[in-house]
BANUTOR-343193 format. One record per residue (C-alpha): x, y, z; residue in one letter. Coordinates in steps of 0.001 Angstrom, whole numbers, padded with zeros to 6 digits, always signed. Layout:
N
XYZA
...
//
This chain:
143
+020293+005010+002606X
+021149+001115+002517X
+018372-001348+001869X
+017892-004293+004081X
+017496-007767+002495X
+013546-006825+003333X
+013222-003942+001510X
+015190-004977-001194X
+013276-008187-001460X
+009699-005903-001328X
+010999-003439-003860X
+012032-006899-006310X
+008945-008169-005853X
+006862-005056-006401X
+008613-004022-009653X
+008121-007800-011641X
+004250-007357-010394X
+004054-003879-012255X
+006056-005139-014811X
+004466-008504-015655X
+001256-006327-015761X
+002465-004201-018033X
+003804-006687-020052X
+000249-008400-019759X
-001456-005144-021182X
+000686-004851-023995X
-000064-008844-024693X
-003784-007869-024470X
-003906-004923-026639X
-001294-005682-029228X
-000646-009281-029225X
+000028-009142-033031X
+002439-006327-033168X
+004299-008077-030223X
+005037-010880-032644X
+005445-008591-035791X
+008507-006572-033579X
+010274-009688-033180X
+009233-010481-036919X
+011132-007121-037801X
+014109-007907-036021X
+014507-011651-037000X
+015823-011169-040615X
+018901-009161-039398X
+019342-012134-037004X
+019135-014663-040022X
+015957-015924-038236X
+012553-016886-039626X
+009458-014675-038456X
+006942-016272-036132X
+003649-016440-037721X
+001145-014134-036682X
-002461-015649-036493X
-005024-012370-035715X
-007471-014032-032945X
-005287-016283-032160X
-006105-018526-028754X
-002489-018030-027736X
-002272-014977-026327X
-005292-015467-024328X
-002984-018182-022370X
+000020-015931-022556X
-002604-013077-020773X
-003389-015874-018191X
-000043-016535-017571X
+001420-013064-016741X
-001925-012618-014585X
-000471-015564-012976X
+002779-014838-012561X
+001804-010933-011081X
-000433-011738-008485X
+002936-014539-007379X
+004977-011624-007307X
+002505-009320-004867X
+001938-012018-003052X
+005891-012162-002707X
+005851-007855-001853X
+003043-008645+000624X
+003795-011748+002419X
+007754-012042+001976X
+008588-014457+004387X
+006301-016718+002672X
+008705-019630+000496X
+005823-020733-001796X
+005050-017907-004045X
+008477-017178-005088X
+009013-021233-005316X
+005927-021273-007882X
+007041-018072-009550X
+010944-019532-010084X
+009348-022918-011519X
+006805-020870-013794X
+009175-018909-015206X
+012067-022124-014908X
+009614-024016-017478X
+008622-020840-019440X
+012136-020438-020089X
+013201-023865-021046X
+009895-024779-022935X
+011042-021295-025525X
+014481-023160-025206X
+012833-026671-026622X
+010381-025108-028811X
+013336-022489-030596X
+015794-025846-031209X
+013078-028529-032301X
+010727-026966-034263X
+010402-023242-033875X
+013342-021142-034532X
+011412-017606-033698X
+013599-014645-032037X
+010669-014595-029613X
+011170-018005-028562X
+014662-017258-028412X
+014112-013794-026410X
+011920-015458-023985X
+013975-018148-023251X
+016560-016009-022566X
+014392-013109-020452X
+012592-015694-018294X
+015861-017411-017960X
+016984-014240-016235X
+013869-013659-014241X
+013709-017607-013130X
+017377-016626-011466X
+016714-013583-009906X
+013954-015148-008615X
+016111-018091-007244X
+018566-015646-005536X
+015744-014289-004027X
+014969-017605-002742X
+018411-017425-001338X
+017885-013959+000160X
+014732-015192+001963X
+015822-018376+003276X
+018692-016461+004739X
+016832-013612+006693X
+013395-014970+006151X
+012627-015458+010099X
+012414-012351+010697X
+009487-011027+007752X
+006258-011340+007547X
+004988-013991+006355X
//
């Protein structure tokens, strides 16, 4: 069966909600052994490992964020021919991207910065050409 550009869009949308979630779960529950997998990778990479800080305020704001960031993308399954929530979603993930980018060449060099950049670098995209996908067919969804 071929997907419209609607369904498509829905089933995008649908999946980076359960996913950013997920993801948001994990940075609940383990936020230290999120860090200390990138830690165990970084060495092969000739990287140095991120400090991890147990009760750290950070991934309080990294939970906040991906709370964020799923409710944008059910708001994008539920209302799809809405523009803003996959605008705000692009630029949140735009600046989460480029901020890793910054933060890995001035003062940071972390695989997770690096691995971040380069993840919500991918996501910011896909959201764009979804952006595309709804400004092209968008009349006809719901909005």
């Amino acid at each position: 069966m071929k997907r419209t550009p609607l369904s498509l869009y829905r089933f995008l949308s649908l999946a980076m909600a359960v996913i950013f979630a997920a993801v948001g779960l994990i940075f609940l529950l383990l936020p230290e052994q999120v860090l200390e997998f990138f830690n165990r990778l970084s060495p092969g990479l000739g990287l140095s490992p991120a400090p991890v800080q147990p009760g750290s305020f950070f991934p309080i704001l990294a939970l906040a964020y991906m709370v964020l960031v799923t409710c944008l993308a059910m708001q994008m399954f539920r209302k799809p021919g809405n523009p803003t929530f996959p605008a705000l979603l692009a630029l949140g993930k735009l600046a989460s991207s480029l901020l890793s980018l910054f933060f890995f060449f001035a003062r940071a060099p972390y695989l997770v910065c690096l691995a971040n950049a380069v993840l919500d670098g991918a996501i910011a995209a896909l959201v764009l050409w979804m952006i595309l996908m709804q400004k092209k067919h968008a009349a006809s969804w719901p909005a």
